[in-house]
C-alpha positions as CSV (number, residue, x, y, z in Angstrom):
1,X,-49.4,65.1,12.6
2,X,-50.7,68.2,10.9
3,X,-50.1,68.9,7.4
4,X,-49.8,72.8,7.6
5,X,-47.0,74.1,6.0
6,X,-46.1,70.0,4.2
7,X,-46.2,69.3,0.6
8,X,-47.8,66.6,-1.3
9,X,-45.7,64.0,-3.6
10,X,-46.8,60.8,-5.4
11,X,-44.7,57.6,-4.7
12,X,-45.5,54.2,-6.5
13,X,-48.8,55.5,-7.2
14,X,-49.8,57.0,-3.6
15,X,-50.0,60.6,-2.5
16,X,-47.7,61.5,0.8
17,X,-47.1,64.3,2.8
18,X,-43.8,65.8,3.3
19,X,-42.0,68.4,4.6
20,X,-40.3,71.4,2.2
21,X,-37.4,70.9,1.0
22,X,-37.1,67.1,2.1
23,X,-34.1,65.6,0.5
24,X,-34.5,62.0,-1.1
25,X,-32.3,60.3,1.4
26,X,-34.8,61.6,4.4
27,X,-37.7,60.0,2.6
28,X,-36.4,56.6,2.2
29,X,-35.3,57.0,5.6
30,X,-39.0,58.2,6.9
31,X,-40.3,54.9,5.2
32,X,-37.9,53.0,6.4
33,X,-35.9,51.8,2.7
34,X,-32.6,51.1,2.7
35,X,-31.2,53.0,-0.6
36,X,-28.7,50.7,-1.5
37,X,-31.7,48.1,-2.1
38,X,-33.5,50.6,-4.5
39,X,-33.7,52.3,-7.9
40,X,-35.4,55.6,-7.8
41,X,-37.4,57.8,-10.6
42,X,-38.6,61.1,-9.9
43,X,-40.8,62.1,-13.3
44,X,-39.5,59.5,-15.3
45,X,-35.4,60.5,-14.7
46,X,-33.6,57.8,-12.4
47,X,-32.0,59.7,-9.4
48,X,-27.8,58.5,-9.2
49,X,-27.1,57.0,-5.8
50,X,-24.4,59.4,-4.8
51,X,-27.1,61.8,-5.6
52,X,-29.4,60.6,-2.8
53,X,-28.2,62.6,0.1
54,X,-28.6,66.0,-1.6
55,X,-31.6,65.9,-4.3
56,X,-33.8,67.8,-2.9
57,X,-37.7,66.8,-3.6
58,X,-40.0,69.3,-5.6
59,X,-43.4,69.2,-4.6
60,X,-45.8,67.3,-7.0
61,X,-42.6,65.0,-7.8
62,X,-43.6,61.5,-9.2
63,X,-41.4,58.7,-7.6
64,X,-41.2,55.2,-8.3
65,X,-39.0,52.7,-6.1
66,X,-37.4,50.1,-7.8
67,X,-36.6,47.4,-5.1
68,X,-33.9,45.0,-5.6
69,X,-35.2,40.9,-5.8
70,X,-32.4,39.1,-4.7
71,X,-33.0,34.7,-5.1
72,X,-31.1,32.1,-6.7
């Protein structure tokens, strides 16, 4: 895959490549997450759920994932 023209984020302390204007929901998708099983923080602000499908990622962002530990 060539990287011309894809910008560079940070998520849980490794760099990726992504396409422009990649919306949150597409990048949980491209790593295979299921959102309803995560939290996520882009530079330290937690992203609302509903707010998924249409935050749009800014290059340089800073994610972390929060996964969901289910036991019992």
């Amino acid at each position: 895959m060539s990287t011309e023209g894809m910008m560079q984020i940070i998520c849980n302390d490794e760099k990726k490549e992504i396409r422009p204007d990649s919306t949150l929901i597409a990048f949980l998708a491209e790593l295979g997450v299921k959102p309803d099983t995560v939290f996520v923080e882009c530079d330290g602000v937690i992203i609302k759920r509903d707010e998924y499908e249409t935050f749009v990622l800014p290059e340089g962002a800073r994610l972390e994932l929060i996964r969901f530990v289910g036991g019992g």
